[in-house]
N, C-alpha and C positions, 0 to 999 in steps of 0.2 A: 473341316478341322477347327476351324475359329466358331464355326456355331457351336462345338461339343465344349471349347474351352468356356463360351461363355455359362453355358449348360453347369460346367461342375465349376464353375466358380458363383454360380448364383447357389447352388445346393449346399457349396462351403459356408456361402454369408449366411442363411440360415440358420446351419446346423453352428454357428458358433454363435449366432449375436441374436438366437430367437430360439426360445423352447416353446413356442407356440403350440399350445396341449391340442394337438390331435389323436390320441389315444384316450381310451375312454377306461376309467377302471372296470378290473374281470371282478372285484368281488363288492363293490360300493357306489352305486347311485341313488340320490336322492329323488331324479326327476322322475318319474313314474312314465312317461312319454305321454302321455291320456290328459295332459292338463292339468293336474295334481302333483304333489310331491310326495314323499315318506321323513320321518323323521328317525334319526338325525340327521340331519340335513350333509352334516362333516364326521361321520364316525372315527374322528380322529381326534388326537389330544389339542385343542385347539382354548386354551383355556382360558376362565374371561376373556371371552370376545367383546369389541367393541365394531361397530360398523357407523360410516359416514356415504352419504350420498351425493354425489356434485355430478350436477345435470342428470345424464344416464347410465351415470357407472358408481356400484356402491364399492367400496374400500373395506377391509376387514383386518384386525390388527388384531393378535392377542398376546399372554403370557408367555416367553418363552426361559425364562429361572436363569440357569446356566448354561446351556445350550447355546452355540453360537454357530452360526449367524444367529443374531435373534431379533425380535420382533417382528414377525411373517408379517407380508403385506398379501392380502389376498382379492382377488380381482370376479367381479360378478357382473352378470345384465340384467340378472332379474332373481336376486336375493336367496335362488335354491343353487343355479351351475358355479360352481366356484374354483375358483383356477390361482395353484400360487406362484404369483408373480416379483416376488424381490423380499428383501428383509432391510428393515431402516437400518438395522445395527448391525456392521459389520465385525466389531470387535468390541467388547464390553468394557467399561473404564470401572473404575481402576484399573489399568490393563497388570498391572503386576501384579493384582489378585486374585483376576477372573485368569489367570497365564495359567491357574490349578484349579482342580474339579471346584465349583462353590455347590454343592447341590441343595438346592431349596432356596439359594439366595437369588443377588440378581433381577433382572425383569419379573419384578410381580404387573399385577392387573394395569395394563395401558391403556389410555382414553385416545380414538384418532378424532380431530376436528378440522374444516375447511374455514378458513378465514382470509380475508384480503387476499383471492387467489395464491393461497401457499398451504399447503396440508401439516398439520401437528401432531405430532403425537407425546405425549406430556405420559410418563412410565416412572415407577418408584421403584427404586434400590433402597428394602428396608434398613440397609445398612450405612446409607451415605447419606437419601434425599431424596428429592423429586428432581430427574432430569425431563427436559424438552429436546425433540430434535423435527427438522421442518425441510421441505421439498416444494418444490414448487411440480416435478411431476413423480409421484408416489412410486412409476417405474424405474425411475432413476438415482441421483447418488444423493442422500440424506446428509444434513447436515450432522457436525459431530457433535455429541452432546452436549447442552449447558446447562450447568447445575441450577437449578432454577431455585429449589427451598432444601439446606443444606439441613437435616436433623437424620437421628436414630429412630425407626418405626413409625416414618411418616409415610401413608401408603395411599395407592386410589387414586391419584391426581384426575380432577377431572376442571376443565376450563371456561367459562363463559362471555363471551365478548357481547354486554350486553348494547341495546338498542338503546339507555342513557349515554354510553361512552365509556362505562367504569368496565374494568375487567375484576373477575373473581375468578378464584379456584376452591373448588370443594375438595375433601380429603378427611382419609380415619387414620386410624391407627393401630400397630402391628403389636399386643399387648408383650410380646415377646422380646423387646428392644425398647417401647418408650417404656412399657409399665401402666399403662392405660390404652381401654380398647372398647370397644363398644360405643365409640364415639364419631360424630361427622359436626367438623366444621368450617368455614367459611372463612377467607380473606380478599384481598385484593393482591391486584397485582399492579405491573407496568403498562404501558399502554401494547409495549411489542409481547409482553407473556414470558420475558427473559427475567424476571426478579417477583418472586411472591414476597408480598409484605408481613410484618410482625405483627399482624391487626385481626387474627383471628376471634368469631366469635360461633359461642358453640350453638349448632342447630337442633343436635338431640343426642341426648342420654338413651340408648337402646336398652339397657340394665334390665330392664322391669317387663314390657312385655317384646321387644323387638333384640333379644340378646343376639350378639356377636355380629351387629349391624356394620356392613363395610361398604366397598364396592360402590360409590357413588358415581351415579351420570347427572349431573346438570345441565337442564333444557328449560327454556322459556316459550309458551304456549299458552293463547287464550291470556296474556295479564298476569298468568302465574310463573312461576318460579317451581318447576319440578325437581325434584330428585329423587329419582329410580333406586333404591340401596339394596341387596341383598339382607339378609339376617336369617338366624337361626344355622348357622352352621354350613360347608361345603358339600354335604350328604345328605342333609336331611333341612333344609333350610326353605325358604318362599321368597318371594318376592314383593317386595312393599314401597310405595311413593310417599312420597312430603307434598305437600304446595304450600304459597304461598304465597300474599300479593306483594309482599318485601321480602328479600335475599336474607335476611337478618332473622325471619320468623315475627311473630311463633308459626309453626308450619302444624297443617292437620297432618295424619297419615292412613292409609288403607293398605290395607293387603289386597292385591290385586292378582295375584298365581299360587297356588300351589299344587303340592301334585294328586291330592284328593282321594279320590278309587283309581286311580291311572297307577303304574310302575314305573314313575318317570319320577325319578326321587329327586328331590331339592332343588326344583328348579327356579333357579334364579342368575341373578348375575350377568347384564348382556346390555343390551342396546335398543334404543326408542328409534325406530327409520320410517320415514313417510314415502312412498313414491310419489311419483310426475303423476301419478292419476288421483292421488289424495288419500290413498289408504293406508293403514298403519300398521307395524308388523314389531317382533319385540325379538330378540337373538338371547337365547339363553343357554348354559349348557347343563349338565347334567353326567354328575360323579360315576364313571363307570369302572372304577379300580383299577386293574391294571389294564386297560384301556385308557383312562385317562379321562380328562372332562370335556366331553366330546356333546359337539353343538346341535341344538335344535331352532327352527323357526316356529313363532304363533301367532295367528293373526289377533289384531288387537284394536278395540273401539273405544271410544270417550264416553261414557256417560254422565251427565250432570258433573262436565270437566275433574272427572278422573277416570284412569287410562283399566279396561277390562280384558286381560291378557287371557289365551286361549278360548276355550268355549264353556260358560257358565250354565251348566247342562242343569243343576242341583239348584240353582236359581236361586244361591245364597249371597253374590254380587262378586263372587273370590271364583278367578279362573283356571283351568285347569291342562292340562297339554291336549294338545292333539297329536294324534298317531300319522293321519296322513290329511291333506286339506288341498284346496284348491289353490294353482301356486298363483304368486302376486301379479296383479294386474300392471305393469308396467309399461304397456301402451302398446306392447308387440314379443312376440315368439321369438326367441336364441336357443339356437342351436345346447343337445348337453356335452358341458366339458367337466372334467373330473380332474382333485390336482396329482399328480404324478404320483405312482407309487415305484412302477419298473423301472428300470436303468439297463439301457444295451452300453452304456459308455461309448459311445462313437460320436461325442459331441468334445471338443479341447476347454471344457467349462464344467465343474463340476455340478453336476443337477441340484435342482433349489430342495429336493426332496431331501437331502443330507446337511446333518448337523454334527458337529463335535462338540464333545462336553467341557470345552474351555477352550480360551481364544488358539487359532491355528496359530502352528506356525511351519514354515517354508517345506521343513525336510518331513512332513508325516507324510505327504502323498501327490502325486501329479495325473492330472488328467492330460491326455494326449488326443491326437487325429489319428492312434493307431486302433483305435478300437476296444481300450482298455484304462482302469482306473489304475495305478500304481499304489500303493501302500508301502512304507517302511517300515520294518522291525527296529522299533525304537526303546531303548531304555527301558526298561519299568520301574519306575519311582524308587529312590530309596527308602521312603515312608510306604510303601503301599504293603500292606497286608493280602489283599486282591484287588479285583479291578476296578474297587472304587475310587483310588485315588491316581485311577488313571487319567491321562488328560484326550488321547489320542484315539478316541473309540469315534468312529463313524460312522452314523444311527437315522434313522428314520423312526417316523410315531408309525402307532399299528393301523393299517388302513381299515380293515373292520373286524367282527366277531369272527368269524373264520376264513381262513386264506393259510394259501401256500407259499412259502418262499425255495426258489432254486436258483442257484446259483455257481457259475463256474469261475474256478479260480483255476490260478498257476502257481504252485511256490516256487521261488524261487529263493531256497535257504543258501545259505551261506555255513553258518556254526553250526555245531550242537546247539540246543537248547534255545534256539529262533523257534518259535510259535504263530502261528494264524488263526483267525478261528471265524467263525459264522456264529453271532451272539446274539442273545435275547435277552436286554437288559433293565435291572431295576433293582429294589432292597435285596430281592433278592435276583440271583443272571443263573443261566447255564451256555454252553456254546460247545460246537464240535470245533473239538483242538487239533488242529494238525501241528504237528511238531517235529524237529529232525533229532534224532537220537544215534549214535554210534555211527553216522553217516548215512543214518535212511530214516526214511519217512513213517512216521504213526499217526491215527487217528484213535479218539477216543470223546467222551463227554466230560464235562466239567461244571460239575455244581456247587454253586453255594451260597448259602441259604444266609441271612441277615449280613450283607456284606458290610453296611453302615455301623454296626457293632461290631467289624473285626473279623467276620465270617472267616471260616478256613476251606478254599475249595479242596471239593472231594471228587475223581479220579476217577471213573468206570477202565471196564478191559479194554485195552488197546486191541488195535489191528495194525498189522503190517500193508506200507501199501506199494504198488509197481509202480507208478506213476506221479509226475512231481503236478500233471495237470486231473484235478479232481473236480466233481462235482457234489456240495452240500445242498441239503433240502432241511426244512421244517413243517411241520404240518403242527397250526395253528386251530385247535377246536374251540369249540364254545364254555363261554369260562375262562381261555388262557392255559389252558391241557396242548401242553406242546411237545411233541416226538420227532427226533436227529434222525439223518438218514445219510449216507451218501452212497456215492457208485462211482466205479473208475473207467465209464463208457458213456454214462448219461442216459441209462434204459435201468439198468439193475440197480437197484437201491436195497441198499443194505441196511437196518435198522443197529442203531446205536444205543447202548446205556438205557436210561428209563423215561418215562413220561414227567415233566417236568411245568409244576404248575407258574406259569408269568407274572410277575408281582407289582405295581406299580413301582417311583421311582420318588423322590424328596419331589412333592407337588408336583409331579410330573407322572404319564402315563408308562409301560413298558416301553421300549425300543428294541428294533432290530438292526443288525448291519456286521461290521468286521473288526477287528483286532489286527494290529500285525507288533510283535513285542518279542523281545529279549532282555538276558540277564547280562549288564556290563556296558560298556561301552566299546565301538572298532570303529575304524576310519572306514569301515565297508558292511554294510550291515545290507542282510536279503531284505528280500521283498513279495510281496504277492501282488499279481497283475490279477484285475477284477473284469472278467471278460463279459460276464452279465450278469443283473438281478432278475428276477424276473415272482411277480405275485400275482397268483390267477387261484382259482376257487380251489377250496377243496372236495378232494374227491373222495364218496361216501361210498 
């Protein structure tokens, strides 16, 4: 009896205080198992990535707008398996502004760096500054953020603690907010990285042949002063460096990626990582619409000290992606993990795989040790038109080109006119609505198309249904061609309304996940219990 208790009290300390990914995704691996990878590496919205390596573990940080938690931290052994493991930001400041959908504001592109044993990550809110926030273990609880350089459209923050002693930060600008754009320049800062100074000077005017140059990384290598920048555009854009034997310039520059004869549009934008064995590799992603700007690996060499990303096949010295390549030499073999897409809910923590589109709070939902997610039917906004100005929507990025989602729920209504639904969200969303009407239950679809202008959703035929516990499905095709389904047994699936194409989101990729909303306010509002997600392949 005392060995059984020890038994289920060891498998409780897991299942609360370790999502340790032993599940491998059904529709998206990078590792090929043969020694090779595929690319993208994260067919997820993962956007400006940046990656740092300390010892034998790289870090990876990206974009994440409005969305919160936000700023993924994601965890690797060897630059292709990637596993996500915490978010620096648990709640977005101004907390009284990000309390309401911000879409497109918020966490633009963040740089992670490792200094005096404590990890950084320096992140732009085009609308307030550049914040800092720092850890000393990347798994655990982040400092809250300090406004480091307080302006409108100052974006890119990237940091360098160089080998004189001086520290700089590089940074563009959002032409949407300061009014100039196309620009990268330089200042200093404090010796700790808490205060950037009013000492900026300009590195380069992109105007003429480098148009809409952003996105800077500053690294020191060989004497010079690099900075990696994007330009030309989120879709159609390259990749281009600076050097320089002074931080101040003048800096030469070279195009060093683009995407050539490949279908691997605009790639730029990502991170310089060297491994333990000396080789060089560059994270960039690459604009997939309503996918989202979902990441690739290329291996990458120095020639006459400048950096040749992918494989210069055409031998014109400007490199180009790879499709699949031999994966990084890192000294030794790890196992592949994949970051979570499923959720059985039988952990009292809600999965890292879920995000809300503005800071939580208490009463939208509770995870339990019963084996289920809880959701509240909350309010819905007295501004909202539809569900854009929702705050309470519970989402995951798309894990790849095609996949299934099924899912069982419970309503548990209370009123008329409580709703739930299983959504697919972006400019434009659809979702199967369950809804209580006259004291029963209906299901039906709901689309609508340009929600950011106002959209007005539109209604398919309802179905009557027996039972308050159902099961929704979506069936995710190539392109974002997505078709509703449910059944009231879990075998028979019933097809809903029409085929509905997935649309990206305000800099962001589509999402999937739930809803639970009503008209009004009660001191007792339903709910739906979330008894599993589940995305495995689709089937042809």
């Amino acid at each position: 009896m005392r060995k059984c208790s020890v038994v289920l009290f060891l498998l409780s300390f897991i299942s609360f205080f370790g999502q340790g990914n032993t599940e491998i995704s059904k529709v998206w691996v990078a590792d090929n198992g043969d020694g090779t990878f595929r690319n993208p590496i994260l067919h997820a919205d993962y956007s400006d990535p940046d990656v740092v390596r300390v010892a034998d573990d790289y870090y990876m940080t990206a974009s994440s707008f409005n969305c919160v938690p936000g700023l993924p931290i994601l965890h690797s052994k060897d630059m292709v398996n990637w596993e996500l493991v915490n978010y620096a930001l648990q709640k977005q400041p101004p907390y009284n502004v990000f309390d309401k959908p911000q879409h497109g504001n918020g966490v633009w592109a963040p740089c992670i760096r490792f200094h005096n044993n404590e990890f950084y990550i320096y992140y732009p809110d085009p609308d307030f500054g550049i914040y800092m926030v720092k850890a000393k273990d990347p798994k655990g609880v982040w400092s809250d953020p300090i406004l480091v350089k307080e302006g409108k459209g100052l974006i890119d923050p990237t940091p360098l603690w160089d080998n004189s002693g001086k520290v700089y930060l590089a940074y563009a600008f959002a032409g949407s907010r300061a009014g100039i754009k196309s620009l990268l320049v330089v200042c200093t800062m404090n010796e700790e990285g808490t205060v950037a100074n009013n000492d900026e000077v300009l590195i380069i005017d992109g105007h003429i042949d480098e148009s809409t140059i952003e996105g800077p990384k500053l690294y020191k290598y060989n004497d010079y002063y690099y900075i990696f920048a994007p330009a030309g555009g989120v879709s159609t854009g390259w990749q281009t460096v600076l050097r320089s034997k002074n931080i101040y310039g003048p800096y030469e520059k070279k195009k060093v990626l683009e995407q050539g004869k490949t279908d691997i549009n605009g790639p730029h934008q990502g991170a310089w990582v060297q491994t333990q064995t000396g080789e060089d590799w560059f994270f960039h992603f690459q604009d997939k619409g309503a996918y989202g700007r979902i990441v690739h690996l290329q291996p990458m060499k120095w020639i006459n000290n400048w950096p040749v990303i992918g494989n210069d096949d055409d031998k014109n010295g400007i490199g180009e992606p790879v499709s699949t390549y031999k994966k990084p030499n890192v000294g030794k073999e790890y196992s592949i993990v994949t970051p979570f897409d499923s959720d059985e809910f039988n952990s009292p923590k809600l999965g890292l795989q879920w995000q809300w589109h503005a800071n939580p709070q208490v009463y939208w939902g509770f995870p339990s040790s019963l084996g289920y997610y809880t959701m509240y039917c909350r309010p819905i906004p007295d501004n909202a038109i539809n569900l854009y100005e929702v705050p309470n929507l519970l989402l995951q990025k798309f894990p790849a080109e095609e996949f299934t989602v099924t899912t069982k729920v419970t309503f548990n209504a209370r009123s008329d006119g409580e709703k739930i639904g299983l959504l697919i969200m972006g400019l434009d969303y659809s979702f199967l609505s369950v809804q209580k009407q006259n004291g029963e239950l209906y299901i039906s679809q709901v689309i609508c198309k340009n929600a950011d202008n106002n959209g007005v959703e539109l209604e398919s035929k309802s179905f009557k249904l027996k039972n308050s516990t159902i099961y929704l499905k979506v069936e995710v095709n190539k392109g974002g061609v997505c078709d509703f389904f449910y059944s009231e047994n879990g075998e028979n699936f019933k097809s809903v309304g029409s085929s509905f194409l997935a649309s990206e989101g305000k800099w962001i990729g589509a999402k999937i996940g739930f809803l639970a909303l009503r008209k009004g306010n009660t001191n007792d509002a339903g709910s739906v219990d979330i008894d599993w997600f589940r995305i495995n392949k689709l089937n042809k």
